[in-house]
SEMARVO-247579 format. One line per 8 residues: number of its first residue (from 1); their letters; for each residue x, y, z of C-alpha. Coordinates in Angstrom, 2 decimals. Layout:
<pts>
NUM) A) X Y Z | ...
</pts>
This chain:
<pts>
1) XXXXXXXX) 192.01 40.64 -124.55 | 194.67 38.20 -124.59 | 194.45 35.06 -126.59 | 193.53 31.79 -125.50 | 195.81 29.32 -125.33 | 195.22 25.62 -125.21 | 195.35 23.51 -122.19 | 198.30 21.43 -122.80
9) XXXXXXXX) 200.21 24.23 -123.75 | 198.98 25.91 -120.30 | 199.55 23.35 -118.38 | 203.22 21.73 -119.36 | 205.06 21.22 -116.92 | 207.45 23.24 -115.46 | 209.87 21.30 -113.33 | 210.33 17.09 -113.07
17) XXXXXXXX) 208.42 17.10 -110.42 | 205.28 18.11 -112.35 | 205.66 15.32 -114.81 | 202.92 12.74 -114.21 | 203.20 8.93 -114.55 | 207.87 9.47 -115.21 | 208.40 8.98 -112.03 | 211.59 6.49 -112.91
25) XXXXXXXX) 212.91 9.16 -115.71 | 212.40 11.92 -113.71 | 214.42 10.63 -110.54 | 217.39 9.80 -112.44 | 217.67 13.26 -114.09 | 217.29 14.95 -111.23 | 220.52 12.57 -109.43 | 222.43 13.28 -112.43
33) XXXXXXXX) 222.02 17.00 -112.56 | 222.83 17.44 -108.51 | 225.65 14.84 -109.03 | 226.64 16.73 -111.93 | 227.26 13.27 -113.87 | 225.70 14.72 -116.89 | 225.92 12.88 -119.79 | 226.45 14.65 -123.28
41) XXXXXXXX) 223.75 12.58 -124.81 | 220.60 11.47 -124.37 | 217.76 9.52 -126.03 | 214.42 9.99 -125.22 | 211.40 7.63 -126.72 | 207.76 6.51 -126.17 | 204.78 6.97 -127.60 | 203.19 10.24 -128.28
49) XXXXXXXX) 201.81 12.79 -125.46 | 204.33 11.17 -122.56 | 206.25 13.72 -121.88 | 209.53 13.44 -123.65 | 209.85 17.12 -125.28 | 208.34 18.63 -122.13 | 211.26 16.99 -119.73 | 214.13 17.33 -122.45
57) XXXXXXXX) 212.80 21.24 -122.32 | 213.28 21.09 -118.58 | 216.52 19.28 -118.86 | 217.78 21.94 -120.93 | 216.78 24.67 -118.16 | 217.67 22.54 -115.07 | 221.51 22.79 -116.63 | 221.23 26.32 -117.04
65) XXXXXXXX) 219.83 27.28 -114.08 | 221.19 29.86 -111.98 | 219.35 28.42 -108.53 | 218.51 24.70 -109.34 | 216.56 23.26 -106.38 | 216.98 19.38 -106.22 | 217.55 18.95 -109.61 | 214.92 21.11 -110.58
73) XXXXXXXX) 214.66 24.51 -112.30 | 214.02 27.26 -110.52 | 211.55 28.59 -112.94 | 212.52 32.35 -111.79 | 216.37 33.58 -112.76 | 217.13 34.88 -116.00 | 218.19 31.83 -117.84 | 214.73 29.91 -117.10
81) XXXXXXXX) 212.78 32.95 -118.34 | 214.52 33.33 -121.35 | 214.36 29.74 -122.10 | 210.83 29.45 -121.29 | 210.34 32.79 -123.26 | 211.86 31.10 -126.62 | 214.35 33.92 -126.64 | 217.60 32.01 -125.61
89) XXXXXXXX) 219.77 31.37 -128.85 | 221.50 28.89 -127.14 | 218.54 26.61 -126.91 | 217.46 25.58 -129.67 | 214.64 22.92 -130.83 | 214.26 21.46 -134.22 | 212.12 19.64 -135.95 | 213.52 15.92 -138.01
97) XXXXXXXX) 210.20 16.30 -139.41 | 211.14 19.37 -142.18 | 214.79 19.64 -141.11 | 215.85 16.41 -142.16 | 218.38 16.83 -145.09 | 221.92 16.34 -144.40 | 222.74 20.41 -145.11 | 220.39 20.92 -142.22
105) XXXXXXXX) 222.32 19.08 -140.12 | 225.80 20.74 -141.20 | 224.81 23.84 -140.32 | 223.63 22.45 -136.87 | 226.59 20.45 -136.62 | 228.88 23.81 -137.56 | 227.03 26.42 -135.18 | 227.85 23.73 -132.33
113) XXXXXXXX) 231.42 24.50 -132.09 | 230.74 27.95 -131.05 | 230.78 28.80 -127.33 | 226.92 29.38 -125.64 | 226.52 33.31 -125.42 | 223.86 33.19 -122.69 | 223.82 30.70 -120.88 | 226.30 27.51 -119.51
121) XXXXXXXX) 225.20 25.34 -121.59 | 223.78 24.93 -125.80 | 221.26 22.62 -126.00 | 219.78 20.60 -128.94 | 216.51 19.58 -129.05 | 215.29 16.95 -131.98 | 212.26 15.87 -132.32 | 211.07 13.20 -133.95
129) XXXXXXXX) 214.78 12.27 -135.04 | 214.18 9.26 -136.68 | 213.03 11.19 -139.77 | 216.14 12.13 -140.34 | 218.15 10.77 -143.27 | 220.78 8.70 -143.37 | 223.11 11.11 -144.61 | 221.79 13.12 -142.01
137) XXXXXXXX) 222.66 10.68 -139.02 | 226.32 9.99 -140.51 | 226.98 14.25 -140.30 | 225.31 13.92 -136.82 | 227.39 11.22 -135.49 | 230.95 12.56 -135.25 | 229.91 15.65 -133.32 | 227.66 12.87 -131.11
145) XXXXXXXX) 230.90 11.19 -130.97 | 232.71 13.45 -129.63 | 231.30 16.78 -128.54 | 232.42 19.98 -126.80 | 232.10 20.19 -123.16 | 229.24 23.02 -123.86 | 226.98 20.89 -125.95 | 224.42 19.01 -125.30
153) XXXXXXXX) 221.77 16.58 -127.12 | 218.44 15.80 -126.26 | 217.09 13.33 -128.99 | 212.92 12.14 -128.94 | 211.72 9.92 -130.76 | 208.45 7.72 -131.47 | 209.84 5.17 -133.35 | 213.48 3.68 -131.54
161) XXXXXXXX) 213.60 0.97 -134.41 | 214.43 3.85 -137.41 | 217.46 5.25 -135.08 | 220.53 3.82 -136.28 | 222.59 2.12 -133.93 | 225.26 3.77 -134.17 | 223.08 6.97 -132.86 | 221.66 4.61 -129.96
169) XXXXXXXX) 225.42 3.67 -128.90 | 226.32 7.17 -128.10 | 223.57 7.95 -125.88 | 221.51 7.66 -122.41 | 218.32 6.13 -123.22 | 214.88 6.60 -121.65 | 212.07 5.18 -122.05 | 208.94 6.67 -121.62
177) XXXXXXXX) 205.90 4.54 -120.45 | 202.22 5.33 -121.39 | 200.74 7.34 -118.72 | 198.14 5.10 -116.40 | 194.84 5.83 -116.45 | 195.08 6.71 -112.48 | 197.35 9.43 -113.58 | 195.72 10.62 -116.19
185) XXXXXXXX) 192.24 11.04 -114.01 | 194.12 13.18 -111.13 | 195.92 15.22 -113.88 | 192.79 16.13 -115.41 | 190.74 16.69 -112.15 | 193.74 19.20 -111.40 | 192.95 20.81 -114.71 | 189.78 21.05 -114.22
193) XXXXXXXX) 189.45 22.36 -110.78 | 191.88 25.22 -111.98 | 189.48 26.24 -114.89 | 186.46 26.00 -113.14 | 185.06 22.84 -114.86 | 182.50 20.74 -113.70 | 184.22 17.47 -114.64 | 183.35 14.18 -112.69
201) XXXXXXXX) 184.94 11.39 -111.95 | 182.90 9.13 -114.86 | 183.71 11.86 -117.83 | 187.64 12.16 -116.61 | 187.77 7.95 -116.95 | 186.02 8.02 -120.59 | 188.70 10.85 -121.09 | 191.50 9.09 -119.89
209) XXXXXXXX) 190.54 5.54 -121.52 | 190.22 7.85 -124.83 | 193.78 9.39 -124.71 | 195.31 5.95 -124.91 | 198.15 6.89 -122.31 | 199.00 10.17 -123.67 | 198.57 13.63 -121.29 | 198.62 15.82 -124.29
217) XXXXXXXX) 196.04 13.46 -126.12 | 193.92 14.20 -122.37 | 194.35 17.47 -122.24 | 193.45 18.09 -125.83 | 189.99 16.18 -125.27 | 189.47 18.33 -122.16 | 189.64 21.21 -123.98 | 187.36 20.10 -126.82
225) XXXXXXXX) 184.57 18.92 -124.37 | 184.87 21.56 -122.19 | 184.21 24.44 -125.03 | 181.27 22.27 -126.16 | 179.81 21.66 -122.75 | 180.05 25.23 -121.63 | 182.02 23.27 -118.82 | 179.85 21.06 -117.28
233) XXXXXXXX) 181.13 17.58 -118.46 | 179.69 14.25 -117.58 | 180.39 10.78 -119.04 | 177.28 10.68 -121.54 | 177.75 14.38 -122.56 | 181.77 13.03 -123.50 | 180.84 10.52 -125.61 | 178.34 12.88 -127.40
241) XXXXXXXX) 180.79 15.46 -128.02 | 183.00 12.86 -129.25 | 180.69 10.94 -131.31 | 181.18 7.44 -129.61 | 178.86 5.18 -128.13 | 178.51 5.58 -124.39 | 179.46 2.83 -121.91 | 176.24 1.92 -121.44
249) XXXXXXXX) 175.26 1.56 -124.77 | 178.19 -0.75 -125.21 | 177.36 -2.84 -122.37 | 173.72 -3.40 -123.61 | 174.83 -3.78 -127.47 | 176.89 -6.70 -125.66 | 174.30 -8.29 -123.70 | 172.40 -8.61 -126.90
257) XXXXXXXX) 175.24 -10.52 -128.21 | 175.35 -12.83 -125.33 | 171.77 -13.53 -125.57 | 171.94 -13.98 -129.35 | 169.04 -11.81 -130.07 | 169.86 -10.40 -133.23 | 166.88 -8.21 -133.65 | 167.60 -5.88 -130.88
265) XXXXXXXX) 171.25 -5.92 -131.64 | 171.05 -4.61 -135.11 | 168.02 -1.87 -134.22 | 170.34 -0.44 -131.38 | 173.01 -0.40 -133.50 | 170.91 1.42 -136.22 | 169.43 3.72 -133.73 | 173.65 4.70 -132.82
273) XXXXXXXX) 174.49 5.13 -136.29 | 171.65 7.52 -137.15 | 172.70 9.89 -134.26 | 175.99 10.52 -135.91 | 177.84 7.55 -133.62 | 181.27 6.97 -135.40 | 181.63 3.18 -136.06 | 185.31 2.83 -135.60
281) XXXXXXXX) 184.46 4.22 -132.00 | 181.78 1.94 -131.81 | 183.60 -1.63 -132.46 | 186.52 -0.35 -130.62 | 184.36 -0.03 -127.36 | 183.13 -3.59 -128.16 | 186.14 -4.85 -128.58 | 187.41 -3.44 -125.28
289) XXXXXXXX) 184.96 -4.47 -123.55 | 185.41 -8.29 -125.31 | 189.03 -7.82 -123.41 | 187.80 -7.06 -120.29 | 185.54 -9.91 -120.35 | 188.26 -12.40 -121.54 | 190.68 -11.19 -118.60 | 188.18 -11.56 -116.28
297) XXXXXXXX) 187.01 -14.90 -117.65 | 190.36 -16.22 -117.26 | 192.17 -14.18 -114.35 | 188.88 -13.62 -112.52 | 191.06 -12.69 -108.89 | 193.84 -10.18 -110.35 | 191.68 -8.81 -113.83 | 189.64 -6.64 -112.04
305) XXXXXXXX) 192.51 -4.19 -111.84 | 193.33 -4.79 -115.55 | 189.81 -3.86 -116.88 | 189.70 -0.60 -119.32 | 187.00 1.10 -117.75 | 184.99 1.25 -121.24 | 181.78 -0.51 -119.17 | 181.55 -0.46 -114.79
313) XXXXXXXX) 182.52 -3.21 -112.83 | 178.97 -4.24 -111.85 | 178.26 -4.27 -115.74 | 181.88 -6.81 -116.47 | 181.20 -8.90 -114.01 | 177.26 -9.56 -115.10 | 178.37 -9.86 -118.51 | 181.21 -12.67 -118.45
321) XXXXXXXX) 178.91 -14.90 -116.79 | 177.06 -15.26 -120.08 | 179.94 -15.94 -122.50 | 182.36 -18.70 -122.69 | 185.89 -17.97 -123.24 | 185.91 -19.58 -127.21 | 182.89 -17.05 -127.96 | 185.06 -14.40 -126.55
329) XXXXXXXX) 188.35 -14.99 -129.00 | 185.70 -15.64 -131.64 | 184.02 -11.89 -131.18 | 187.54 -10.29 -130.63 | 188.93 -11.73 -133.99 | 185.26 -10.89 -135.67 | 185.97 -7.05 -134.10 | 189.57 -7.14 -135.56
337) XXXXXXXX) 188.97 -8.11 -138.86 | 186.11 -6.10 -139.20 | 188.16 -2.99 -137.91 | 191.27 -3.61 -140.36 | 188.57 -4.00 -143.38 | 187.33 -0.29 -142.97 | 190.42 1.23 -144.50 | 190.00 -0.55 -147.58
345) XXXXXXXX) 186.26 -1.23 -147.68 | 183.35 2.25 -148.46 | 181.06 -0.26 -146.88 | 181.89 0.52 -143.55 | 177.90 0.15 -142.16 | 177.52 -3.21 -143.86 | 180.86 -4.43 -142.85 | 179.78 -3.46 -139.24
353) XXXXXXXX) 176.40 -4.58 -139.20 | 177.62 -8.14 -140.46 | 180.05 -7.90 -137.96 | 177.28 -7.98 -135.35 | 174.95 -9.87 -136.71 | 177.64 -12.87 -136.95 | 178.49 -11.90 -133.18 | 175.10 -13.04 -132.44
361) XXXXXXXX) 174.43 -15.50 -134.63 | 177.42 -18.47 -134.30 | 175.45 -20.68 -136.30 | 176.09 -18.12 -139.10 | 180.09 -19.38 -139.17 | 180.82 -23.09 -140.14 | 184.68 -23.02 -139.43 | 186.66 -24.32 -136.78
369) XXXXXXXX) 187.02 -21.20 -134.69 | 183.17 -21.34 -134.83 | 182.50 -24.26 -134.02 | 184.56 -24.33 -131.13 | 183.00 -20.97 -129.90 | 179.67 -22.80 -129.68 | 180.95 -26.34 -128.04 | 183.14 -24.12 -125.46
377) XXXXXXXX) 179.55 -22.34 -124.63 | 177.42 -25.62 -123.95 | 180.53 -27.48 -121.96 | 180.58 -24.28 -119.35 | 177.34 -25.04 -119.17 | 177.34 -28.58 -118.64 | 180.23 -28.11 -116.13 | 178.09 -25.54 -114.07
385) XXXXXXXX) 175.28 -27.81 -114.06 | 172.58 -25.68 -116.01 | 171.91 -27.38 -118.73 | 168.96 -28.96 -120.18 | 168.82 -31.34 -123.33 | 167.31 -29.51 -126.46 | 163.87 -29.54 -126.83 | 164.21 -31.33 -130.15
393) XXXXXXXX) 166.30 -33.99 -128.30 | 163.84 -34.58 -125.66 | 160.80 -34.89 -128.33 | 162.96 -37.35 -130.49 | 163.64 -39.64 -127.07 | 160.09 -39.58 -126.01 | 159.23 -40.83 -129.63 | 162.10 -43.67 -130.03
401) XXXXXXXX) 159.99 -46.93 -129.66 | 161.73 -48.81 -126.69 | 163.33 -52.32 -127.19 | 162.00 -54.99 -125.07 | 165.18 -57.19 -124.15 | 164.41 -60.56 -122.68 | 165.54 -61.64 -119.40 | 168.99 -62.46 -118.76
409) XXXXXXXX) 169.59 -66.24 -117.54 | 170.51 -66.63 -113.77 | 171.25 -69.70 -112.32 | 167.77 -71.17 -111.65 | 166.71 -70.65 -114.94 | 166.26 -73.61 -117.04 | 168.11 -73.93 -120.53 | 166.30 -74.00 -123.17
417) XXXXXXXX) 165.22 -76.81 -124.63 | 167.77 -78.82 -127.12 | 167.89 -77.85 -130.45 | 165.64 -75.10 -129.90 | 167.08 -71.74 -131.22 | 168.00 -69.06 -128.90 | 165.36 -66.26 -129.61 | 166.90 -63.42 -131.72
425) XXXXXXXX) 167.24 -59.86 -130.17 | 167.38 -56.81 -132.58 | 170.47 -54.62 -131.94 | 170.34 -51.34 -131.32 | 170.05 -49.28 -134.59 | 172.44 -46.74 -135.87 | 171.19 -43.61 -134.61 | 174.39 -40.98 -136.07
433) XXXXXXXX) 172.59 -37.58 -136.48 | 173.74 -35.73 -139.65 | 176.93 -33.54 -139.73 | 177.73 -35.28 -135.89 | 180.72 -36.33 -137.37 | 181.96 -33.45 -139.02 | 181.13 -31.22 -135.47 | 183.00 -33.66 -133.30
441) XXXXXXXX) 186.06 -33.81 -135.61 | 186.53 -30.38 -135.59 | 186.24 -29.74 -132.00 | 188.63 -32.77 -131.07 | 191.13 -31.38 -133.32 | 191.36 -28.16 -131.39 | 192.11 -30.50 -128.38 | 194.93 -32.81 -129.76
449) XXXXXXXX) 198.22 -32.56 -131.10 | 199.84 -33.64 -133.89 | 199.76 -36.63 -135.16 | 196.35 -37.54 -133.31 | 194.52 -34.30 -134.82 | 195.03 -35.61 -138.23 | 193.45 -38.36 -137.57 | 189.73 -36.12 -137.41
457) XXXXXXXX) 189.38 -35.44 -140.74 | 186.11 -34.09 -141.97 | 183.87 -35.94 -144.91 | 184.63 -37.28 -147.29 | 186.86 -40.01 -146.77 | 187.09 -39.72 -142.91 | 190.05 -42.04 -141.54 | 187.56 -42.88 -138.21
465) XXXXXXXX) 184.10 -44.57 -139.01 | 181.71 -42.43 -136.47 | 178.28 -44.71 -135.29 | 176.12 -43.21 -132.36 | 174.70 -46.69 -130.60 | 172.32 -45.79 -128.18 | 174.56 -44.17 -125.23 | 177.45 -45.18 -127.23
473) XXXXXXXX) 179.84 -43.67 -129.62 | 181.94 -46.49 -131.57 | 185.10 -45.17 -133.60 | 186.16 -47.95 -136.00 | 189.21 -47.59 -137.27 | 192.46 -49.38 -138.40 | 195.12 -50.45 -135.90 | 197.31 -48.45 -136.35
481) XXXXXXXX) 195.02 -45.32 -135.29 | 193.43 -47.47 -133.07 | 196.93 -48.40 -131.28 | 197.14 -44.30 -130.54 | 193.38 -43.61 -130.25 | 192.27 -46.48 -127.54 | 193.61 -44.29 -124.24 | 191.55 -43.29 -121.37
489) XXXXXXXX) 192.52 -39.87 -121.51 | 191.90 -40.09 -125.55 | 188.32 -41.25 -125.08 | 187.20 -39.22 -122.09 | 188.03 -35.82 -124.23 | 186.01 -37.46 -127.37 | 183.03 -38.11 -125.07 | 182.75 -35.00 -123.51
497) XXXXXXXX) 183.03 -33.78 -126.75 | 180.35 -35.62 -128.00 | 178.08 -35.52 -125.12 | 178.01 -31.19 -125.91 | 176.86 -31.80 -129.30 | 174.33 -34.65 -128.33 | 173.25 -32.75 -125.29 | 173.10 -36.25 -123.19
505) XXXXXXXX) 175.88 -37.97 -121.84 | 177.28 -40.74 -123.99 | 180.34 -43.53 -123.70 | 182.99 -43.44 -126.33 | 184.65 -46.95 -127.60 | 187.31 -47.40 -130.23 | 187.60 -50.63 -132.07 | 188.71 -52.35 -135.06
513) XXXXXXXX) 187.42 -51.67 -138.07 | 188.48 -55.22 -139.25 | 186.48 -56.73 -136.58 | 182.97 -57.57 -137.19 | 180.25 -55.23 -135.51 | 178.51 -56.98 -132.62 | 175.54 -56.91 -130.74 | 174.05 -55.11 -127.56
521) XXXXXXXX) 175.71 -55.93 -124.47 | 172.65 -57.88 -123.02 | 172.81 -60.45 -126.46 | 176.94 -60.55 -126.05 | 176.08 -62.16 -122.37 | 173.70 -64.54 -123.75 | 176.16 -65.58 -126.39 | 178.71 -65.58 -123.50
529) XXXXXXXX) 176.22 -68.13 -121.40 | 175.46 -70.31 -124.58 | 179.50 -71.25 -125.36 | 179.69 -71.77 -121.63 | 177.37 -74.39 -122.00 | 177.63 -75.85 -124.73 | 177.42 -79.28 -123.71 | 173.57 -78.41 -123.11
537) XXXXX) 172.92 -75.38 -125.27 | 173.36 -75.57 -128.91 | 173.58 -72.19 -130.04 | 173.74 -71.28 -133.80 | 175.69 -67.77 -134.19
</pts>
């Protein structure tokens, strides 16, 4: 019985061709072999699982093949086979990783010289090379420099910022992207069909979103599901071989967020954690899906093709409906910082149930980002129309006694009698809820620039005097602030602003603080009528 042998290893592949998601690498290779404008060097990086030690392997048999067919290996002759077998001395491929000292590289650098016994070519393969030395780099360069017409290097890397640039000079580079998800779906579904697994098209997405762009990573998690499944693998049976939280669960743990009902939130995720659900898995799926719903919130057209398949489209789209872009950033920073925390925290449960219970309770936060989260929510909805004043607010209006104003004097109206006072009209009281200051400072300042945002300073010496008159909000100030403050464009932001906090739609004025505070508008006309006729009138201010 012959051992088993893991599906990426099975399933490498064999010619450029078979690379998946290279397609710009692979083409050029394949010119350059037919061409024969071979360089002597080359540099291959990306991140892991992209196929850089799989096409430098089929590099090095594509320029020792005996029948090359478009630039690819034949697969078949003797030099192929032997390469493919390991048994070709003149092939070699070493690992930076535990053949990094500078003697290492000596006695690469010495058994170069000699003349391949084999085949046309010797061929260096080194992995990883950036964990070489820096000793180790200077005895490589020279023979980079300046190397016999037999040799050639294939360098891969993970990390191009530790190559030195001297190294990086002397050869081709290419870069590898992350494989797309597309990819990464057929490639599996190939797999698959080959091994007889039942694998559909939901559990090859989850697979493919999990591998973060990497085939190997894909195949690997194939393999692992597959041997627990007994090969029949859908996209709930994934995610409990894996330990995540399914899509859907994500979805609905998010929907509890958007409808701030912390009670369900916490007992779902409870009800995860006690079936063995790994939380790192867990907030990464929120946060993904927080990205989705932030593209989509903002590039609702072209997004859809951006999305990372962690919840359906039917779910996205139902979802950003219910969150404003400012809650969005607010959750994906909460998700962030609560992620980075786990490697130095134990508490990772507490840490994540905070986490969510902050998600859904904004309230819970008093800075600015929070704030703004929360006035960002209630302008959406005042922009879309559905929005109704708090029930508080409407209780509070329906209780305010109303002030009787007497008539205004028209033209056939009599003046009053001579030396008779004017009757007195109260003004309209200062009605400034508490903290309505300290709310609309903060979310003006995340509107304005520099120098206005420093004018909307918080308690306790604020450099604007807030008072909520009726309908209208009056900013006193001095003149200098009020010679940069008193702008249309200025005031409009401050009272839609302020109408989102009040939940009614109020006027914004800026004036003097110097100047004395006067009455309603209806008593300012009556004043206005009394100096107008003062040869009748006598009015005592």
């Amino acid at each position: 019985m012959s051992a088993y042998q893991a599906l990426y290893r099975k399933y490498r592949p064999q010619t450029f061709d078979d690379v998946s998601g290279q397609m710009a690498v692979t083409q050029t290779l394949k010119t350059q072999i037919v061409s024969g404008k071979m360089s002597h060097a080359y540099l291959f990086t990306g991140s892991r699982g992209t196929g850089k030690t799989s096409c430098a392997k089929i590099l090095a048999k594509a320029v020792n093949c005996l029948n090359p067919k478009d630039g690819n290996p034949c697969n078949c002759c003797e030099a192929c086979r032997a390469i493919d077998s390991g048994a070709c001395m003149d092939v070699l491929e070493i690992d930076a990783a535990s053949n990094n000292g500078v003697d290492n590289v000596r006695d690469l650098r010495d058994d170069a010289v000699y003349t391949p016994s084999q085949v046309k070519m010797r061929v260096y393969i080194i992995d990883e090379v950036h964990m070489l030395s820096i000793s180790a780099f200077n005895a490589l360069l020279k023979i980079i420099e300046e190397p016999p017409e037999h040799l050639l290097f294939i360098l891969a890397t993970t990390e191009l910022h530790k190559v030195p640039a001297t190294i990086l000079s002397r050869c081709q580079r290419f870069s590898f992207r992350r494989i797309s998800q597309e990819d990464i779906v057929e490639r599996l579904q190939y797999v698959a069909y080959q091994e007889k697994i039942d694998l559909d098209d939901g559990a090859a997405r989850v697979i493919a979103r999990m591998a973060d762009g990497g085939m190997r990573d894909a195949l690997s998690l194939l393999d692992q599901c597959a041997s627990a499944t007994n090969g029949e693998l859908s996209s709930e049976r994934v995610y409990a071989c894996l330990g995540i939280a399914g899509e859907q669960k994500a979805g609905q743990l998010m929907g509890y967020v958007a409808d701030h009902d912390a009670s369900r939130a916490l007992a779902l995720f409870n009800r995860l954690y006690a079936e063995g659900k790994d939380l790192g898995a867990l907030l990464d799926e929120l946060a993904c899906l927080t990205r989705d719903l932030l593209i989509l919130k903002t590039a609702p057209d072209s997004g859809i093709t951006m999305l990372s398949g962690v919840a359906t489209d039917t779910e996205t789209s139902r979802l950003v409906a219910k969150f404003s872009a400012g809650e969005l950033i607010r959750n994906m920073t909460l998700l962030e910082d609560t992620m980075a925390g786990f490697t130095r925290n134990a508490s990772r449960r507490l840490d994540a149930e905070l986490c969510i219970l902050t998600m859904c309770q904004p309230k819970l936060q008093l800075d600015a980002q929070g704030i703004n989260a929360r006035l960002t929510r209630l302008e959406e909805r005042l922009d879309s129309g559905d929005f109704a004043a708090p029930a508080k607010i409407v209780a509070s209006v329906q209780a305010e006694p109303e002030i009787e104003m007497p008539p205004m004097p028209t033209d056939e109206d009599a003046p009053p009698p001579k030396g008779e006072p004017v009757p007195q009209m109260k003004p309209q009281q200062d009605n400034t809820p508490a903290g309505f200051w300290t709310d609309l400072a903060a979310a003006v300042r995340q509107e304005l620039k520099p120098p206005l945002s420093g004018f909307f300073n918080a308690m306790p010496n604020p450099m604007i005097q807030c008072q909520l008159m009726g309908d209208r909000v009056i900013l006193r100030c001095n003149k200098f602030i009020l010679g940069e403050l008193d702008k249309p464009e200025i005031l409009a932001l401050i009272g839609r602003k302020a109408s989102v906090i009040l939940g009614r739609t109020v006027m914004v004025k800026a004036v003097d603080e110097a100047e004395k505070p006067s009455a309603n508008a209806q008593m300012e006309r009556l004043m206005r009528f009394g100096r107008e006729h003062s040869d009748i009138v006598n009015i005592k201010e």
